[in-house]
Backbone as CSV, one residue per row, in Angstrom:
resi,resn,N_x,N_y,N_z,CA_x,CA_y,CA_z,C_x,C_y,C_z
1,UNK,-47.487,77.220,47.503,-48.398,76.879,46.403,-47.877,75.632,45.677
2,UNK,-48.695,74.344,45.484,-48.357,73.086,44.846,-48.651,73.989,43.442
3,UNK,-47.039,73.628,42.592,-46.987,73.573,41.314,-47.936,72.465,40.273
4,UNK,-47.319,71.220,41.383,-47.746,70.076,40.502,-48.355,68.752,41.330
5,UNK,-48.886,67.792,41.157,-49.803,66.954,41.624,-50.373,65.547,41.288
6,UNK,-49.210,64.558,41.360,-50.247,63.541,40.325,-50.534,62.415,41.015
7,UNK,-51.475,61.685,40.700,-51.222,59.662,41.488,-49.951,58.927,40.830
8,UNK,-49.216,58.561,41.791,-48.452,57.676,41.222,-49.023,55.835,41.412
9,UNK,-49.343,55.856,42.561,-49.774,54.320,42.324,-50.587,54.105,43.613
10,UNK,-51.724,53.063,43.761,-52.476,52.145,44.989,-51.746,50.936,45.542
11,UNK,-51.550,50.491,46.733,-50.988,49.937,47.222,-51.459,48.813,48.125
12,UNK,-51.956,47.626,48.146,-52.073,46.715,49.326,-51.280,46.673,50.322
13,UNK,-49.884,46.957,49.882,-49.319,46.404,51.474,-48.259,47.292,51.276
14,UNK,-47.078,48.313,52.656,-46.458,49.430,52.295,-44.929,48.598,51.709
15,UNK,-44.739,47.512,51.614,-43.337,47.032,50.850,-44.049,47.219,49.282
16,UNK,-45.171,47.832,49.297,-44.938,47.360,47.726,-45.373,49.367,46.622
17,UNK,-45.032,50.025,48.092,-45.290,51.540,47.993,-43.902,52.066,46.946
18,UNK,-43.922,52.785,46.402,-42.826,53.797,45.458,-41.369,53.900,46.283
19,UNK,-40.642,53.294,45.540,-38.905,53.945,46.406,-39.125,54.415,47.443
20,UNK,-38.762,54.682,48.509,-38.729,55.633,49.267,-37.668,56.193,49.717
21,UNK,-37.546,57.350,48.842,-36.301,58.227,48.199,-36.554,59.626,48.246
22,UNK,-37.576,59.728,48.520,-37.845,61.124,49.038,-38.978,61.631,50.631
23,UNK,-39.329,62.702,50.848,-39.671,62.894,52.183,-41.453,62.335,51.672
24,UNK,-41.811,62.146,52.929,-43.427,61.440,52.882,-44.325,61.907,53.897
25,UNK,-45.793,62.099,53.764,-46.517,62.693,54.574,-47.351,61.768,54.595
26,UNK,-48.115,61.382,55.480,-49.108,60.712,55.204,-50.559,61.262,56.181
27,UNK,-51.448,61.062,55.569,-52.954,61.771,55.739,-53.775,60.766,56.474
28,UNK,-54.430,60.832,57.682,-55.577,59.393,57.708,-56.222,60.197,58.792
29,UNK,-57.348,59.276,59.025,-58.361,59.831,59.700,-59.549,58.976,59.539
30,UNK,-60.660,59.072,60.741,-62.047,58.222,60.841,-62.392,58.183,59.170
31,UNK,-63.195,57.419,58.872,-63.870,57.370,57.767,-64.860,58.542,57.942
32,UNK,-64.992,59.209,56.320,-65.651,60.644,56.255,-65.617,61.723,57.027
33,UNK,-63.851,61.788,57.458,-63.905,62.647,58.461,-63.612,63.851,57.251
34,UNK,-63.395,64.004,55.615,-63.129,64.744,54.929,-61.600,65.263,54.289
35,UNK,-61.130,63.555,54.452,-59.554,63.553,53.759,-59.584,63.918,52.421
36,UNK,-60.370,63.203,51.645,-60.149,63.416,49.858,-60.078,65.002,49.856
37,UNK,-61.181,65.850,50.690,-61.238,67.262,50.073,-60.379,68.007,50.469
38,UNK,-59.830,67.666,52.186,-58.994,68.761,51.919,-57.540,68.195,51.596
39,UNK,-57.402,66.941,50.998,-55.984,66.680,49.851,-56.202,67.086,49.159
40,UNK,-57.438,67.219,48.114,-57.842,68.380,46.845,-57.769,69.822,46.649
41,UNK,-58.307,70.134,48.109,-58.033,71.699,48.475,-56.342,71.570,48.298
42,UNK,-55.885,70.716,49.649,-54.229,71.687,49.850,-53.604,71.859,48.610
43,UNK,-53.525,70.290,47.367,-52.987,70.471,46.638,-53.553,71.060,45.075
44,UNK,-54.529,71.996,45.264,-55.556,72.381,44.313,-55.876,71.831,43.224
45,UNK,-56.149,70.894,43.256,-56.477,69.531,42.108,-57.646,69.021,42.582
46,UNK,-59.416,69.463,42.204,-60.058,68.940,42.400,-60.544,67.657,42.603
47,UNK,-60.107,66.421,41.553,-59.807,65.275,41.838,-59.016,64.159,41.970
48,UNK,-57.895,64.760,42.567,-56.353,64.012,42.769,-57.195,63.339,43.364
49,UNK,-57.524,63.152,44.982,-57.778,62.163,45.704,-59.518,61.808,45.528
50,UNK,-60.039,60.656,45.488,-61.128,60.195,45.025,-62.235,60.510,46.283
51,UNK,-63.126,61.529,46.134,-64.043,61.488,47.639,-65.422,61.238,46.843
52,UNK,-65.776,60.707,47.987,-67.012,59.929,47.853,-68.077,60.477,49.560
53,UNK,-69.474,60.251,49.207,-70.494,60.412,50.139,-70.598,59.027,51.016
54,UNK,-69.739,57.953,50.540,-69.742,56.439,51.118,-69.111,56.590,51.726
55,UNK,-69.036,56.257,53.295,-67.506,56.206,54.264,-67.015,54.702,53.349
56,UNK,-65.971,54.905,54.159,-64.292,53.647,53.340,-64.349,53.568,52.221
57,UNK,-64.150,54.805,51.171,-63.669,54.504,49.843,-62.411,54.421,49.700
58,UNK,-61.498,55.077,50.711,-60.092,54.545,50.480,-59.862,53.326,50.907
59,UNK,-59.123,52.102,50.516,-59.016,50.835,50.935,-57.687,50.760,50.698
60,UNK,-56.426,51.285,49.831,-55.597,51.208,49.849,-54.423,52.278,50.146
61,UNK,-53.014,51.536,50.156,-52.107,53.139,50.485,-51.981,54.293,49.126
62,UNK,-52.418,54.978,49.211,-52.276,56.006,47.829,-51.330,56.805,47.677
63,UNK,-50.366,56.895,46.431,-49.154,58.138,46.736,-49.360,59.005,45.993
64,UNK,-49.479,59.703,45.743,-49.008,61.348,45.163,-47.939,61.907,45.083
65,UNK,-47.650,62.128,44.469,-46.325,63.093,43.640,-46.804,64.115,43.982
66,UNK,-45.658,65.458,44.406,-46.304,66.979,45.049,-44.836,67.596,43.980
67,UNK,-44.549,68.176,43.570,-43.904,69.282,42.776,-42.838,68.376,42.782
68,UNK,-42.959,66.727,42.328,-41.714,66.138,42.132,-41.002,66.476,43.156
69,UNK,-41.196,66.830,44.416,-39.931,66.938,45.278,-40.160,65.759,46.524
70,UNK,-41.762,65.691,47.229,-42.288,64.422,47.895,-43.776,64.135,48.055
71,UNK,-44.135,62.734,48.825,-44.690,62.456,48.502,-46.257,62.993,49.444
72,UNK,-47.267,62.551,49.424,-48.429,62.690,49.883,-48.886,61.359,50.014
73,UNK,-49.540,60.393,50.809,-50.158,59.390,51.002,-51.135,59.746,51.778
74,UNK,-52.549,59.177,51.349,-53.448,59.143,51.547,-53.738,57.574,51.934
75,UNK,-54.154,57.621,53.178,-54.534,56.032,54.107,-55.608,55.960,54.515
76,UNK,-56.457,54.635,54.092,-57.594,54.010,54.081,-58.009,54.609,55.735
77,UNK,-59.451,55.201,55.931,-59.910,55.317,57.164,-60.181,54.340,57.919
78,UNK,-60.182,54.879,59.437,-60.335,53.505,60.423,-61.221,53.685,61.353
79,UNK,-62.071,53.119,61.915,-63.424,53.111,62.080,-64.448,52.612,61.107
80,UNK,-64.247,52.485,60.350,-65.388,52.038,59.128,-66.474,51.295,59.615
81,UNK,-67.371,51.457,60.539,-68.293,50.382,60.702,-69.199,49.597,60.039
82,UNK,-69.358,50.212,58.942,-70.073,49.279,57.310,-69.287,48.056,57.223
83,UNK,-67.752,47.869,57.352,-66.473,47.306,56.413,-67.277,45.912,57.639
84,UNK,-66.429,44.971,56.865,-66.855,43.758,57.384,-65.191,43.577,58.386
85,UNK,-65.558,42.781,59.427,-64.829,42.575,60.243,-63.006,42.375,60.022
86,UNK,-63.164,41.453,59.208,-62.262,41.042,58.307,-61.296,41.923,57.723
87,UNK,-62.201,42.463,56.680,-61.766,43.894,56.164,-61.234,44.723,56.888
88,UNK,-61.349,45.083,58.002,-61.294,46.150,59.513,-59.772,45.632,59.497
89,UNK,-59.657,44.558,60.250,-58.364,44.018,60.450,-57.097,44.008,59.132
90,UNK,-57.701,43.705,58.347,-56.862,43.702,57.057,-56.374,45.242,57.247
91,UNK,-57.288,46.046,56.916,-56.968,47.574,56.757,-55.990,48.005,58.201
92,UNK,-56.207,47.602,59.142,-55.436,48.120,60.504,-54.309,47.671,60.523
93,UNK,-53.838,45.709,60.308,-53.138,45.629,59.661,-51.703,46.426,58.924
94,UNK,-52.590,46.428,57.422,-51.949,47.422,56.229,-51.339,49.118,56.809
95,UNK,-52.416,49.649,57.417,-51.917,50.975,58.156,-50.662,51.040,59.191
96,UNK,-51.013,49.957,60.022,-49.914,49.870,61.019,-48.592,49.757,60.715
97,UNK,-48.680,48.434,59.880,-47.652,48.209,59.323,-46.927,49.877,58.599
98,UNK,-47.379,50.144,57.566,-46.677,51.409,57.134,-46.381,52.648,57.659
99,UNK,-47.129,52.741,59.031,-46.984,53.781,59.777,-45.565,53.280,60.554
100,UNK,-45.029,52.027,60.936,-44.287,51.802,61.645,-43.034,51.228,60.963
101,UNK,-43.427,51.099,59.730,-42.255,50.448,58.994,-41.704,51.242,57.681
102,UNK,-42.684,52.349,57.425,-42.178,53.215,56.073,-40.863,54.339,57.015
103,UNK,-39.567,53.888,55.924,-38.465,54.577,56.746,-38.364,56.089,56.115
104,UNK,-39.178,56.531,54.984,-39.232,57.985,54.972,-40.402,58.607,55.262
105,UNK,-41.240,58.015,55.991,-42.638,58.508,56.477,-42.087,59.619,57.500
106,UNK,-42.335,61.315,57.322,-42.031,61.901,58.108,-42.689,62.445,59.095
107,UNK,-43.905,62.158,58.641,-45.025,63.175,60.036,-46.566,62.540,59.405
108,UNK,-47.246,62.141,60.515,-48.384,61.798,59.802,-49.535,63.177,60.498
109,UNK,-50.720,62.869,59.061,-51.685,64.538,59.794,-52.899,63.370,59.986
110,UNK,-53.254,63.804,61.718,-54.473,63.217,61.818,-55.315,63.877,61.732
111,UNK,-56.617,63.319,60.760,-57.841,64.192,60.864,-59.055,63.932,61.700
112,UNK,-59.317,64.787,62.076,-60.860,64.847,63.196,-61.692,65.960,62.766
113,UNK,-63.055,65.432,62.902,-64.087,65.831,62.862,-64.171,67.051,64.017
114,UNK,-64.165,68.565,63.702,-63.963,69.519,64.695,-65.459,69.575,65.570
115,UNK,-66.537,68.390,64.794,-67.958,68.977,65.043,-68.352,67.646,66.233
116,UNK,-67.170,67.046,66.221,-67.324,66.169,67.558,-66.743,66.470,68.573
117,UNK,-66.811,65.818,69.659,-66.926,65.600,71.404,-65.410,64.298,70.645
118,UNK,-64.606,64.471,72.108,-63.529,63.559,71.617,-63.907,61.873,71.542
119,UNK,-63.311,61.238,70.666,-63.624,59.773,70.145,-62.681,58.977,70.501
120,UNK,-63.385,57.495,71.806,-62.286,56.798,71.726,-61.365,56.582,71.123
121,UNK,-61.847,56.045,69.316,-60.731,55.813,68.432,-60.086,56.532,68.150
122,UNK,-59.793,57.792,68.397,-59.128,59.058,67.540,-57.840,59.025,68.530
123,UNK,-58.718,58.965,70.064,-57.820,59.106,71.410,-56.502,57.983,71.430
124,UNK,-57.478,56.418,70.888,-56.513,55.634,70.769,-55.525,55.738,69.887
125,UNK,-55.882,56.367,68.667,-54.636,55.868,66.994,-53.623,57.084,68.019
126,UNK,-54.091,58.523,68.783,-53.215,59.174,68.818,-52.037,58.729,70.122
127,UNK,-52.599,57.525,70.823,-51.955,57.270,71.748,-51.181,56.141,70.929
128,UNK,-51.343,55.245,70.049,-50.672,54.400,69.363,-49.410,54.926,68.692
129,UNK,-49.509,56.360,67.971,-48.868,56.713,67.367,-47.633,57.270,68.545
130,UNK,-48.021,57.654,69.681,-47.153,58.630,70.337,-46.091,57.178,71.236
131,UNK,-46.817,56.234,71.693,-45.938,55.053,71.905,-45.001,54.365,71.249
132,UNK,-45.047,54.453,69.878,-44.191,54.103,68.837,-43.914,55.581,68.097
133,UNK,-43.831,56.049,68.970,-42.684,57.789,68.935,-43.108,58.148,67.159
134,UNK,-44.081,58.283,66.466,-44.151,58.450,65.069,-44.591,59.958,65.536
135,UNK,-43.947,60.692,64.830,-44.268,61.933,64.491,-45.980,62.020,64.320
136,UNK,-46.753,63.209,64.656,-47.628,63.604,63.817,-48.725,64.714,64.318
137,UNK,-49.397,65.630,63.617,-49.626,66.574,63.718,-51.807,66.298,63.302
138,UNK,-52.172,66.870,64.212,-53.634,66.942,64.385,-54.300,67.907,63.332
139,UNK,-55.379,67.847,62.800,-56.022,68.620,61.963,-57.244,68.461,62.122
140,UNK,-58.039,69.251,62.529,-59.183,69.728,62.768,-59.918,70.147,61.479
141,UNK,-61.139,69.349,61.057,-61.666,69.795,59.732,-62.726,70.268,59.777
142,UNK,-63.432,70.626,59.098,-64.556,70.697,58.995,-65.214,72.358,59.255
143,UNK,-64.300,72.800,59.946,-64.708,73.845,60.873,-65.720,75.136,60.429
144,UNK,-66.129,75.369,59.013,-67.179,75.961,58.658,-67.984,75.436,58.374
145,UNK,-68.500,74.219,59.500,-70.131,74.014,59.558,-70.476,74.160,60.645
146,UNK,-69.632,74.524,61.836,-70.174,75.496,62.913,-69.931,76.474,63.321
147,UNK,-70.098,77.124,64.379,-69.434,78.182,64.815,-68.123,78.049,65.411
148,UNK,-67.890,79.424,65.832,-66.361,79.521,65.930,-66.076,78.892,67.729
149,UNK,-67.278,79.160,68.123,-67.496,78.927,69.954,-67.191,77.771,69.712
150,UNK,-68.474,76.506,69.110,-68.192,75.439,69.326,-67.592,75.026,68.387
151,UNK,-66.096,75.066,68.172,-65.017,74.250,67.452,-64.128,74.958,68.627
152,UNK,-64.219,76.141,68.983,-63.045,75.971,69.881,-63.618,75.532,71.302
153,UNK,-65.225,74.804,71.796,-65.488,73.966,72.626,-65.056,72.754,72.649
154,UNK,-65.057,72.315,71.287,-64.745,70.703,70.920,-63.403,70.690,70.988
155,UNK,-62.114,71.730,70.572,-60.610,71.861,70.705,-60.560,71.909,72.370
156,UNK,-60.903,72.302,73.080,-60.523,73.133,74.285,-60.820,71.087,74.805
157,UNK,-62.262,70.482,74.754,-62.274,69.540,74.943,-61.299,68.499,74.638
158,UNK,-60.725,68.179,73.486,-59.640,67.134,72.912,-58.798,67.494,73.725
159,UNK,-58.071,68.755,74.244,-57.199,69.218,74.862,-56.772,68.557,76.005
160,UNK,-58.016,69.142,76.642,-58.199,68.497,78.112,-58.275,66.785,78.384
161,UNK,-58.748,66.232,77.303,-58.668,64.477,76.923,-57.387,63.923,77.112
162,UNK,-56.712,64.518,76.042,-55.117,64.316,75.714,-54.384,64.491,77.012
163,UNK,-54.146,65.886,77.308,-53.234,65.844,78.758,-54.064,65.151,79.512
164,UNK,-54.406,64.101,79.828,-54.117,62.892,80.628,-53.655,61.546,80.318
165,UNK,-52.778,61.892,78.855,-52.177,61.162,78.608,-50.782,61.692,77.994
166,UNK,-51.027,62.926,77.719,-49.900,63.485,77.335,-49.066,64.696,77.969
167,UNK,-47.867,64.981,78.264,-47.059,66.145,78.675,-47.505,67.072,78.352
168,UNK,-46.961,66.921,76.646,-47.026,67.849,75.713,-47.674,67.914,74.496
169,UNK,-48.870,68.856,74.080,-49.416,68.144,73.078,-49.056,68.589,71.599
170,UNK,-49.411,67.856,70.651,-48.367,68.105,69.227,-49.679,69.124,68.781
171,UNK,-48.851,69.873,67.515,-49.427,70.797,66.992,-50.324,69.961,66.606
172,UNK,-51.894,71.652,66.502,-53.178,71.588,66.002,-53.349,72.581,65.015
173,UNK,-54.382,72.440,63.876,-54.119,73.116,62.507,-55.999,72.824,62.578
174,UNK,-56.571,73.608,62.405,-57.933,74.344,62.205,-57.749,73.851,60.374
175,UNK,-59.037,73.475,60.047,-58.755,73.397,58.765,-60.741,73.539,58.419
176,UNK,-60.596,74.165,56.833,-61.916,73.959,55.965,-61.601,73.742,54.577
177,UNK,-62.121,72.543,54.066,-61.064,72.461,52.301,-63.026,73.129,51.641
178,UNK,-63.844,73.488,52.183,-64.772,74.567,51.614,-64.350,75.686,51.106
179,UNK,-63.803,76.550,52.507,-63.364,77.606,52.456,-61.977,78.062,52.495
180,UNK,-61.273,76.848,52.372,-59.441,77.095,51.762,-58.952,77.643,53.547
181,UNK,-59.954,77.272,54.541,-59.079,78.297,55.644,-58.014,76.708,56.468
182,UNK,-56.797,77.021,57.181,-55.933,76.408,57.471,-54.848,75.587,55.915
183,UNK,-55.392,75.793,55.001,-54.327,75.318,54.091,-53.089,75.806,53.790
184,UNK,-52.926,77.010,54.042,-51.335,77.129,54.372,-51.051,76.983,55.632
185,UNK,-51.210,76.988,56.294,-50.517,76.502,57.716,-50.721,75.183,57.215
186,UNK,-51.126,74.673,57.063,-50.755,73.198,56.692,-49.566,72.333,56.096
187,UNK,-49.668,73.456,54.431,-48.397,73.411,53.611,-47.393,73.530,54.189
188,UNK,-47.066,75.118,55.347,-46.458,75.624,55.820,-45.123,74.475,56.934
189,UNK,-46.279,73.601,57.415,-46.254,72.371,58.591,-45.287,71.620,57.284
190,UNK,-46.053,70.846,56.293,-45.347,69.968,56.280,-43.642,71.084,55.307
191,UNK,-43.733,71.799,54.788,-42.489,72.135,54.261,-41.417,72.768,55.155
192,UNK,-41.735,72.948,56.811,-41.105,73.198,57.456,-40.383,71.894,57.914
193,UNK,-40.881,70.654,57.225,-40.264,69.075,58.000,-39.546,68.710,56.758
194,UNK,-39.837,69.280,55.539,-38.984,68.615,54.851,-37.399,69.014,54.748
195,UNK,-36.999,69.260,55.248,-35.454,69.857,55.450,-34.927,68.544,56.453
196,UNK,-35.479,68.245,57.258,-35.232,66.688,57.964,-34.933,65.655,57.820
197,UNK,-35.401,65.440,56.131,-35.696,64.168,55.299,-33.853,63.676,54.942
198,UNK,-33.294,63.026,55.849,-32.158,62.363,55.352,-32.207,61.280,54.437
199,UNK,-31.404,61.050,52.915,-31.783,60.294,52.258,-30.628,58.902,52.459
């Protein structure tokens, strides 16, 4: 259970992110795949993270404070096809960079849409991430707006996507920030990594 919860600051570029002095999670996913809610759900603060009905309202790196012990970052979505070209690159850019250069970034959670068929881009960030060896753990959202068949059609599918590119595949976490279901296994995930965090 998060005690506590606050913004500490927005970020253009990750040299200009908070100390990094304690352990770090970071959150990203397609645009409107449903990051703001379930950062609101996990950390029960209705509007810590800003959600909106507009895909790409996040544009910058966002940190959060979690019970003063670490952090939460929330990262601008990718896919945005509204964003102007420019913008696209800037933002991929900005992400890359901090995914590959933040030295207490400990595990990143990717989010996907459980109500899709697998997505080039999702296939790619997860093959990007696994080439530059970054930790990170899959999250499946959405999952009470269908049935239980087809989310575990669309899982069973990603599955089968992945191993042909992967050995072994990293943990998957079922999630609904509606109905609060997967939020402790979530918590669970990242407070089982923070014991790792060498300072």
């Amino acid at each position: 259970m998060v005690k506590s919860a606050e913004f500490v600051k927005s970020s253009p570029d990750y040299r200009q992110s908070p100390k990094a002095d304690k352990p770090e999670f970071a959150f990203i996913g397609r645009s409107n795949v449903g990051k703001s809610s379930l950062i609101n759900a996990l950390v029960n603060k209705k509007d810590l993270a800003k959600t909106s009905s507009q895909p790409g309202k996040t544009q910058l790196i966002n940190h959060f404070l979690i019970d003063e012990n670490w952090y939460l970052v929330d990262l601008p979505g990718y896919g945005y096809a509204r964003a102007s070209r420019d913008n696209r690159a800037v933002w991929g850019k900005m992400i890359r960079n901090y995914i590959l250069k933040r030295e207490n970034l400990l595990n990143v959670y990717l989010l996907i849409d459980s109500r899709h068929s697998p997505q080039k881009i999702d296939i790619e960030f997860m093959n990007f991430l696994g080439e530059n060896s970054v930790p990170f753990t899959i999250v499946f959202t959405k999952i009470d707006k269908q049935t239980a068949n087809k989310t575990n059609e669309n899982l069973r599918n990603y599955k089968n996507e992945l191993l042909k590119y992967w050995e072994e595949l990293p943990q998957i976490i079922l999630t609904s920030a509606e109905k609060r279901q997967g939020l402790e296994e979530l918590m669970d995930s990242i407070k089982s990594i923070i014991p790792y965090y060498n300072k």
